[in-house]
N, C-alpha and C positions, 0 to 999 in steps of 0.2 A: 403636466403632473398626472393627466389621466392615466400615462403609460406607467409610469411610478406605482398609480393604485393598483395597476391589471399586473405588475409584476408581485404586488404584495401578495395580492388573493392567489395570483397562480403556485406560488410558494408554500400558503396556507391551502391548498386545497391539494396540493402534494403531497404536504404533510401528512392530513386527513386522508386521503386514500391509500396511502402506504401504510399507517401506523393504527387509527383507526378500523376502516374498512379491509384492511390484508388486503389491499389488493397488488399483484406485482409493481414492482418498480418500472417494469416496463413498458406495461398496459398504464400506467399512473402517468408517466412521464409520455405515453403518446397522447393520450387523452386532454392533459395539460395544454400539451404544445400546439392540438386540434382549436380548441377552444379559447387559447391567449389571441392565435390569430387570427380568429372570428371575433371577439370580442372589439379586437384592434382595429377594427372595419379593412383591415386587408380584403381583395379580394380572392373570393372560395381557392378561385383557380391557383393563385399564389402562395395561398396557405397550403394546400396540398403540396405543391412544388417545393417551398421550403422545407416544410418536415423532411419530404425525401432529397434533396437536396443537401439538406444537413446531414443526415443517417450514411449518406453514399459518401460523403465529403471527409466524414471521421472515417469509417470504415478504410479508406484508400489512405491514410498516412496511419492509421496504425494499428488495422486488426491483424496481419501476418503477424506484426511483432508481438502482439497479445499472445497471438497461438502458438507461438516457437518458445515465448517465455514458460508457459503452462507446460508444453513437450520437457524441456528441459527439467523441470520442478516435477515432475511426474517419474520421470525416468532413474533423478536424482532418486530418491525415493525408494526407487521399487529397487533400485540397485542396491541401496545401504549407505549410496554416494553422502545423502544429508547427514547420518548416522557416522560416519565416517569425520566427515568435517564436524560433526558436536563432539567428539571424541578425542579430535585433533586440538580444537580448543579448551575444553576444561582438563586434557593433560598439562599443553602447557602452562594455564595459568597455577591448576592446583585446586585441593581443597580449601586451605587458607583464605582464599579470596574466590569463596566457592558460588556467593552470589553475583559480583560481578563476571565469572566463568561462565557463569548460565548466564546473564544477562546478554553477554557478547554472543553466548554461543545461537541463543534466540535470534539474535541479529544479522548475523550468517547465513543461519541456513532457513531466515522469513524472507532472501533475497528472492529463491528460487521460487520457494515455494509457501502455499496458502500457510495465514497464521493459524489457523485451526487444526493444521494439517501437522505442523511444525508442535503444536504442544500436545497433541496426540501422541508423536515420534516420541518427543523428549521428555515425557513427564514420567514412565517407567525409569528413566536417568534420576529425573532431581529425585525424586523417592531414595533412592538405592543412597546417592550422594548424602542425602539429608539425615543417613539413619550409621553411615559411616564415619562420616561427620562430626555427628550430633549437632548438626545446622535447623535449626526450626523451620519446617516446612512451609512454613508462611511467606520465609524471607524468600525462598527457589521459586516459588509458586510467582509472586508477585517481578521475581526477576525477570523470571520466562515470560511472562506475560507482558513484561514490558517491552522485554530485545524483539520478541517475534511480531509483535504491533508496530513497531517504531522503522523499522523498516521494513516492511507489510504496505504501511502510510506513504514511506519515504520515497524509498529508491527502485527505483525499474530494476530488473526488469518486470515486480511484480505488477499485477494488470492495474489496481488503483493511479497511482502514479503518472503508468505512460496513458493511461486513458485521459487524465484532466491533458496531460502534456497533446496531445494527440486535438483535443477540443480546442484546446490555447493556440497551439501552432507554436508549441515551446520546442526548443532544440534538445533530446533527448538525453544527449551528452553530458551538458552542462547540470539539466535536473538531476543528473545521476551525482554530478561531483557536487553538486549545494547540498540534497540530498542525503549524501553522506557526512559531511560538515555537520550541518545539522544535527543528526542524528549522534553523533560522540558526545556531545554535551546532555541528549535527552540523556542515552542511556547512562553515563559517567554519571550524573546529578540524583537521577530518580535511583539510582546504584544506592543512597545515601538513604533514601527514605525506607527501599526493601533490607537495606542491612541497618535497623534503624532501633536504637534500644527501645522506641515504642513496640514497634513490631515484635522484638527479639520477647519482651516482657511479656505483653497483652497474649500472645500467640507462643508460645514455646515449644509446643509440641512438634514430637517428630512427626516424619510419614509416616501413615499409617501400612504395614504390610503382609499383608497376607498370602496363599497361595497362589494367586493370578497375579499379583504385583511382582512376587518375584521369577515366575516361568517370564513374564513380559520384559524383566529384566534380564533375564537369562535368554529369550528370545532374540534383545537388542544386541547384547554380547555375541549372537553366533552371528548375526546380521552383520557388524562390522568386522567379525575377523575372515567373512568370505566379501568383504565388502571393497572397489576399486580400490590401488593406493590412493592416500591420505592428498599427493599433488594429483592426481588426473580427476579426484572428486572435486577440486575448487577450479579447474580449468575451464567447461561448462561455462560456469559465473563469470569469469575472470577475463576469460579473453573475448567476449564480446564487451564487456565493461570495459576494456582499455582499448579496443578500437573504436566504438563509437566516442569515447573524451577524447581520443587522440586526433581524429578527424572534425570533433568542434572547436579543436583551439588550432589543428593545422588550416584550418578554412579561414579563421580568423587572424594567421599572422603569417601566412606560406601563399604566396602565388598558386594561384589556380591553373597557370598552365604549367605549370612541373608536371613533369609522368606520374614520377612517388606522389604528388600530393591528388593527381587523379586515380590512383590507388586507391591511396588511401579513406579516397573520397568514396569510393566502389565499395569497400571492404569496410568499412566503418558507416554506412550506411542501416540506421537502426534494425532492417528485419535481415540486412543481407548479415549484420554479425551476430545476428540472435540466430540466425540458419544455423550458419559457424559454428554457435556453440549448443548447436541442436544435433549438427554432424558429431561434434567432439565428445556428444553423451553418449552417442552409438557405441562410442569403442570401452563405455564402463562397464557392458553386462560380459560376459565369460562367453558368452557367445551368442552373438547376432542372428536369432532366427526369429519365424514369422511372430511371435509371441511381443517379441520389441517394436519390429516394426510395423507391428499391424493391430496386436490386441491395446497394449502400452496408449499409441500413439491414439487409438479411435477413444480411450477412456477419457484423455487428455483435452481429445477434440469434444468432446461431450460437456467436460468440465468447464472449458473456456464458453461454450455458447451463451452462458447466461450473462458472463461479463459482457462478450462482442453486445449482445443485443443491448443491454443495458447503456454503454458506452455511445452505442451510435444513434439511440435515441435521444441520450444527453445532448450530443451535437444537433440535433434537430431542435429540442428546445431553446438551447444557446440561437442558433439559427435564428429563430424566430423570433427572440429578445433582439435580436443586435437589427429586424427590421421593423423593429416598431418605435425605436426612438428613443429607448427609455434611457439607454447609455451619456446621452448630453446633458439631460436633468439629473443625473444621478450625478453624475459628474462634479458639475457646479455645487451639489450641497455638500459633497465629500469635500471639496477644495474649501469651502466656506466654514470647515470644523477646524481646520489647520493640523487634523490628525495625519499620523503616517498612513499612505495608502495602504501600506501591507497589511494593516489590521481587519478593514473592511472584508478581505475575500478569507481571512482568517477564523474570523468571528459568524460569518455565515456559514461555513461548513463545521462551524462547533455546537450550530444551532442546528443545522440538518442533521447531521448525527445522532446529538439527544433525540429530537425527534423522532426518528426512525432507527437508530442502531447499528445503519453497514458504515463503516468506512467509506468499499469502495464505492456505493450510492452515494454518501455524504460527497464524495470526493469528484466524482462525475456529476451530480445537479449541479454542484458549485461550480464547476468549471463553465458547464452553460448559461451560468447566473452573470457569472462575472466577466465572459466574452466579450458583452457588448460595452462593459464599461471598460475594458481595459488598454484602449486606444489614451483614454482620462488621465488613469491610474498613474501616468509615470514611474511604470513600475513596470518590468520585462515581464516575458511572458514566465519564463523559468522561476522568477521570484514569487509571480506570481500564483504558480503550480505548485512549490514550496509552502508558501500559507496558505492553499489550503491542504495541502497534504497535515499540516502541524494542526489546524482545528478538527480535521478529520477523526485524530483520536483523544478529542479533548473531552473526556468527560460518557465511556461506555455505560450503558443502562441497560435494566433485564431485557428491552427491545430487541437487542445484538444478540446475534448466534454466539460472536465471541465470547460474552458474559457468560452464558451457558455453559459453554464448551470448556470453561477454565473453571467454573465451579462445581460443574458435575465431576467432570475429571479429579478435581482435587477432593474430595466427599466434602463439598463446604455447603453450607446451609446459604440463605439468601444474605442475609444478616452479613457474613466473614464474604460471602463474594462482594458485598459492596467494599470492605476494605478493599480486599484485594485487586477486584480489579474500577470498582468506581473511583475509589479515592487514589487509587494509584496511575490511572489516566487522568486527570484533574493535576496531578504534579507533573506528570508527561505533558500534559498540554501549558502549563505556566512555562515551565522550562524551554520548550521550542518556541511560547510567546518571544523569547527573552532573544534565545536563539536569533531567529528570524527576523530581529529591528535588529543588532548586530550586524547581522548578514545582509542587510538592505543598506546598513551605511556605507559598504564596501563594493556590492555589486545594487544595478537598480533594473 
C-alpha cells in the first residue's frame, strides 16, 4: 500500500506544480518521476537510469511520427489545404444543418492540426455562416469547439493520442479506427445540445461583425480559391490513415511471410506512413521552394518540441510507476469494485485535466499512470488509450489555453465561455463515457 500512497502524492504534487506553482509540465513531471523514485527506496543509480530509460524508450516508438504529424498540419495550413477541406464540408452538408457542418468540419481538419489552431482558421467561417444564416452564434461557436476537440483528443495523427498510444505500447492503427468510432457519436449527440432550443433561446444573437471580421472573411475566401484541390487537401490525412489500419488488421489475419503483407508491413508502419503523407503535402503549395522546405518545416519542428519533450517525460514517470509495484495493489482493489476497467484510466485523465487544463498533458500523465496497471486492467492497450483520450476533454476550465482561445475569439465574457465551452465538454465527456463501455463490450 506504500506504493499506492507515493502514487497518490505524486499525482497531487503534479497537480500542484503545474496549476499552482506554473511550473512547466515538463520540469513538474521530471521532478515527480526524480522524487517517486527516491521516495520508493530504489536505488539513486536506478532511478536515474529509469527516467532516462523511459524518456529514450517513448521517444524511439513515436517522436518521428509526432514530427511528421505536426509537418503535415503545418503545411496543411499555410497552404489553405485545412481551409479547403472546412469548405468542402460545410458545402456539402449546407446551411440547413449549418451546426452539425461545423461540428464535422472541426473534426476534420482537428485531425492534422492543433485545436487552437483549427478555431482560429475557422471561426472568421462560423461568423459569416452565422450572420447568413441567421444561426445564433452560440450554436457554431459550441459546434466548432466540440468537432475540433473531439478529435484533437481522439484520433492520431494528432500528437495527444499517439503520445499516450506511444507510452501504452498501443498499436497505432487500431487507436485510429476506435478513435474514430468514438468520436461519431461525441460529435452527432453534443450536435443536439449546440443546436439546442436552450441554446438557440438563452443565446440568440448573431455574430458579431465588424471591419476585421469581414477582410478575415474575405481573407479566407482568397485563401481557398488559390488553395490545393479539395482531393489532394484530404490525401495528407488519408493515406497514412489507411495504411497504417490496413497493416494492423493485415498483421493480424494475413501471413507474415507474404511479400504484399511485408509491404505493407513497411509502408504502413506508423512514422514510415506519416513520412508518406509528409512527402504527399509537399506536392499542395504551387511550388516547392526553400520557404516549404525549410522555413514551413523548422516552424513546425519548433512547434512539436514541447509535445516530444512532454511525451517522453510522461514515459519516464510511467517508467518509474511500473518499478515500484504499485500496479499489483492497484490492481486487486479495482478487481474488488466489480466496475469496468475502462472507467479507471477514464476518470483519472478527467481529473488531470480539470486540474491543469491541456488535454494533451492530461492525456500523457494518464498514460504513465496507467502503464503499470494495465497488464490488471484486462483491457488492451488501444482501449485503453481511448479512455483516456474520452476523459481527456471532459470537463475544460479557465486553466486551458483552449477555454481562452474559444472565448476570446468568440468576444464572450467568462460567464458564456463557461457555457460554451465548460458545459459543452461535460456532455462531450458523458457521451464518449457511454461511447467507450459500448466499445469495450466489443473489443477489450
Amino acid at each position: 500500500m506504500y506504493s499506492v500512497f507515493l502514487l497518490v502524492v505524486s499525482v497531487i504534487l503534479l497537480m500542484v506544480l503545474i496549476s499552482k506553482c506554473h511550473l512547466h509540465a515538463f520540469l513538474s513531471l521530471l521532478i515527480v518521476s526524480l522524487l517517486l523514485g527516491m521516495a520508493s527506496g530504489l536505488p539513486l543509480a536506478d532511478v536515474a537510469n529509469l527516467v532516462s530509460a523511459g524518456f529514450g524508450g517513448t521517444m524511439q516508438s513515436i517522436g518521428i511520427v509526432i514530427v511528421c504529424g505536426v509537418i503535415i498540419g503545418q503545411i496543411l495550413e499555410a497552404t489553405g489545404g485545412a481551409q479547403k477541406i472546412a469548405q468542402s464540408i460545410l458545402n456539402l452538408v449546407g446551411n440547413k444543418n449549418a451546426t452539425l457542418a461545423t461540428a464535422l468540419t472541426g473534426g476534420v481538419v482537428s485531425i492534422p492540426t492543433f485545436c487552437d489552431s483549427g478555431f482560429v482558421i475557422l471561426n472568421p467561417v462560423i461568423k459569416a455562416v452565422s450572420n447568413s444564416g441567421k444561426i445564433p452564434y452560440m450554436c457554431l461557436v459550441t459546434a466548432l469547439m466540440c468537432g475540433l476537440l473531439t478529435t484533437h483528443s481522439l484520433v492520431p495523427p494528432t500528437p495527444g493520442p499517439i503520445a499516450a498510444a506511444g507510452i501504452l505500447g498501443a498499436d497505432i492503427g487500431k487507436v485510429m479506427l476506435y478513435g474514430l468510432i468514438v468520436s461519431i457519436p461525441v460529435i452527432l449527440v453534443t450536435n443536439l445540445w449546440c443546436n439546442s432550443k436552450f441554446l438557440r433561446s438563452r443565446y440568440p444573437e448573431l455574430a458579431p461583425l465588424d471591419e476585421e471580421d469581414l477582410e478575415a472573411d474575405k481573407a479566407f475566401k482568397e485563401v481557398v480559391a488559390h488553395a490545393p484541390s479539395t482531393f489532394m487537401s484530404y490525401m495528407p490525412i488519408v493515406v497514412p490513415i489507411i495504411l497504417i489500419v490496413v497493416r494492423s488488421f493485415t498483421n493480424q489475419y494475413a501471413s507474415a511471410e507474404l511479400g504484399i503483407v511485408k509491404l505493407i508491413n513497411f509502408i504502413g508502419t506508423p512514422y514510415i506512413a506519416l513520412l508518406i503523407g509528409t512527402l504527399i503535402s509537399f506536392l499542395l503549395p504551387t511550388k516547392l521552394t526553400g520557404e516549404v522546405t525549410d522555413a514551413w518545416i523548422t516552424k513546425a519542428l519548433r512547434g512539436s518540441c514541447e509535445i516530444l519533450l512532454i511525451t517522453g517525460i510522461a514515459g519516464s514517470y510511467g517508467k518509474v510507476l511500473q518499478n515500484i509495484g504499485v500496479g499489483d495493489v492497484l490492481a486487486n482493489l479495482i478487481a474488488g469494485t466489480g466496475l469496468p476497467s475502462v472507467l479507471l484510466p477514464f476518470f483519472i485523465s478527467a481529473i488531470v485535466l480539470i486540474a491543469q487544463g491541456s488535454a494533451t498533458v492530461a492525456l500523457t500523465t494518464t498514460a504513465g499512470i496507467i502503464l503499470p496497471l494495465l497488464p490488471s486492467l484486462n483491457i488492451s492497450p488501444e482501449l485503453a488509450v481511448i479512455a483516456i483520450a474520452g476523459g481527456s476533454f471532459c470537463g475544460v476550465l479557465p486553466m486551458g489555453s483552449y477555454f481562452w482561445c474559444v472565448t476570446k475569439l468568440a468576444g464572450y465574457d467568462i460567464k458564456k465561455g463557461y457555457v460554451a465551452v465548460t458545459a459543452t465538454t461535460f456532455v462531450m465527456g458523458a457521451v464518449a463515457l457511454v461511447s467507450i463501455l459500448a466499445l469495450s463490450l466489443v473489443v477489450h
